[in-house]
C-alpha positions in Angstrom: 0.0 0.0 0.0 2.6 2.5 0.4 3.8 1.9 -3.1 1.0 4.1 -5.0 1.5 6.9 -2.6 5.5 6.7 -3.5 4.5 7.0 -6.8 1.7 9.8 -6.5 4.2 11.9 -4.3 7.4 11.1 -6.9 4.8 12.2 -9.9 3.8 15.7 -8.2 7.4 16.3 -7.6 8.4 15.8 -11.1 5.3 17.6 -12.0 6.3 20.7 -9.9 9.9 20.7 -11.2 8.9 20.7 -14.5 7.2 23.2 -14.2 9.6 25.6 -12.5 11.9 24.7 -15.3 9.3 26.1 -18.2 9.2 29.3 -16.4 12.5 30.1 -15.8 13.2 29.0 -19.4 10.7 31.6 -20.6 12.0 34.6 -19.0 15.4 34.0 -20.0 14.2 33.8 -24.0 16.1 36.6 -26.4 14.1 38.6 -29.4 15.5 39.6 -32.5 15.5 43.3 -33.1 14.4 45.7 -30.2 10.7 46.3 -27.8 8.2 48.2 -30.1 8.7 50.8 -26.8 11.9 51.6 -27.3 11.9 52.2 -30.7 12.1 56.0 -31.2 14.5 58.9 -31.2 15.8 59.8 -27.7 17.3 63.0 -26.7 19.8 63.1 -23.4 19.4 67.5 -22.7 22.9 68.1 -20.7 24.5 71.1 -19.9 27.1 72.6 -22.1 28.3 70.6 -24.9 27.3 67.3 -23.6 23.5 66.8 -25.1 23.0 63.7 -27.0 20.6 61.6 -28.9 20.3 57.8 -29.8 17.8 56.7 -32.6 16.3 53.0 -32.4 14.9 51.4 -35.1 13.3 47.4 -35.6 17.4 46.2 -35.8 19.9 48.8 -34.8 20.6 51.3 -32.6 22.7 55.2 -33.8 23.3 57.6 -31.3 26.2 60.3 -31.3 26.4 64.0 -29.2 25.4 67.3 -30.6 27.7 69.5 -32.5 27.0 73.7 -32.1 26.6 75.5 -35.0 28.7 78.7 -33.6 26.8 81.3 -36.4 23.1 80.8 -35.4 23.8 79.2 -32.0 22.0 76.1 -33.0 22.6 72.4 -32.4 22.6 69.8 -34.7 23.1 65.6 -34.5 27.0 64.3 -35.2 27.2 61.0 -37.5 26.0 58.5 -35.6 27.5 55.0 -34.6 25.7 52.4 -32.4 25.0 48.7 -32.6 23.3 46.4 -35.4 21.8 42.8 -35.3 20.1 44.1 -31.9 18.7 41.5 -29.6 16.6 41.9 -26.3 15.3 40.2 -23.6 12.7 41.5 -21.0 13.9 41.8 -17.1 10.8 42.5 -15.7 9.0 46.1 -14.6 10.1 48.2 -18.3 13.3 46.9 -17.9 15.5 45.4 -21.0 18.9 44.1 -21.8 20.0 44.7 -25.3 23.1 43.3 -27.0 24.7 43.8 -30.7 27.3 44.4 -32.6 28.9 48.0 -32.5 29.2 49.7 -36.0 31.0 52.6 -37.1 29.4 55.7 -39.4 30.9 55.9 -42.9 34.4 57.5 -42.9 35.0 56.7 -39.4 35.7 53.9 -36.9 35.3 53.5 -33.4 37.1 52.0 -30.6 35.1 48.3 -29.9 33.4 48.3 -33.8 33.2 44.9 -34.5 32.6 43.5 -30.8 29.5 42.8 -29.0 28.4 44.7 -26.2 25.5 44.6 -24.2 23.4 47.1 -21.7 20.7 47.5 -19.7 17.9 50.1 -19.6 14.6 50.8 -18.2 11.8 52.8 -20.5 9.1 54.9 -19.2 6.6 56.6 -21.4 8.1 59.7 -21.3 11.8 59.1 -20.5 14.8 56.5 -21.0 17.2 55.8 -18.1 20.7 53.8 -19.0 22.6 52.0 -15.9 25.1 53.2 -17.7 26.7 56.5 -19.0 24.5 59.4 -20.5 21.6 58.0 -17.5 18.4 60.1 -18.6 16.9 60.4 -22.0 13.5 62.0 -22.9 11.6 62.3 -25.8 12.0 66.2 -26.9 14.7 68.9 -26.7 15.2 71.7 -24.9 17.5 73.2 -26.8 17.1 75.1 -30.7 18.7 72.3 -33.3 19.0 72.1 -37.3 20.0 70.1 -39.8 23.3 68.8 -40.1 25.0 71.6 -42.1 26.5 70.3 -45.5 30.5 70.0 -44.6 29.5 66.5 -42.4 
């Protein structure tokens, strides 16, 4: 008689483990390209010369600081580098972890192009706060900008 309650008990135990183990399987699960949140241009308003912006689209990620136009006073975006082949995975609470590789614009190469890095970041409606680096970006500027002029 004890036999079938071994069993029972061995069955639910298996059960429960099984089921832990499709759960924490899910959450760890990457996603090509990058959250349908995220994607947007991003502006990080500093003081001086340090403002900054970073573009996502579906697959990569471009971002570069400001340059000043010193005639009108006006700010406009640098060529931009970032990462391609982006993928993401969900940490819980608006937070993601994004990985790719780091590109280089045209004409130009930067220090780790080629390599993969990878970050963390929450997203908010209104704002986007890094772990790391530039912390704080929201979605508008507060200072005048223009098109790149014509020698970039």
């Amino acid at each position: 008689m004890a036999k079938p309650y071994f069993l029972i008990g061995l069955a639910a135990v298996s059960l429960g483990l099984a089921a832990t183990d499709l759960t924490s399987a899910q959450a760890a699960t990457w996603h090509a390209g990058t959250p349908k949140v995220l994607r947007h241009t991003w502006f990080h308003n500093g003081k001086g010369d340090n403002k900054a912006y970073i573009t996502y689209s579906k697959t990569k990620s471009t971002g570069n600081l400001f340059g000043l136009d010193e005639g009108s006073e006006h700010y406009y975006r640098l060529p931009g580098y970032g990462l391609k082949k982006l993928k993401y995975r969900s940490l819980g609470h608006h937070v993601y972890q994004l990985t790719g590789i780091q590109y280089s614009p045209k004409g130009g190469k930067v220090q780790f192009d080629g390599q993969r890095m990878t970050y963390k970041l929450k997203v908010q409606k209104s704002q986007l706060h890094f772990y790391k680096g530039y912390h704080n970006y929201g979605r508008h500027t507060t200072f005048p900008t223009m098109k790149t002029p014509a020698i970039f």
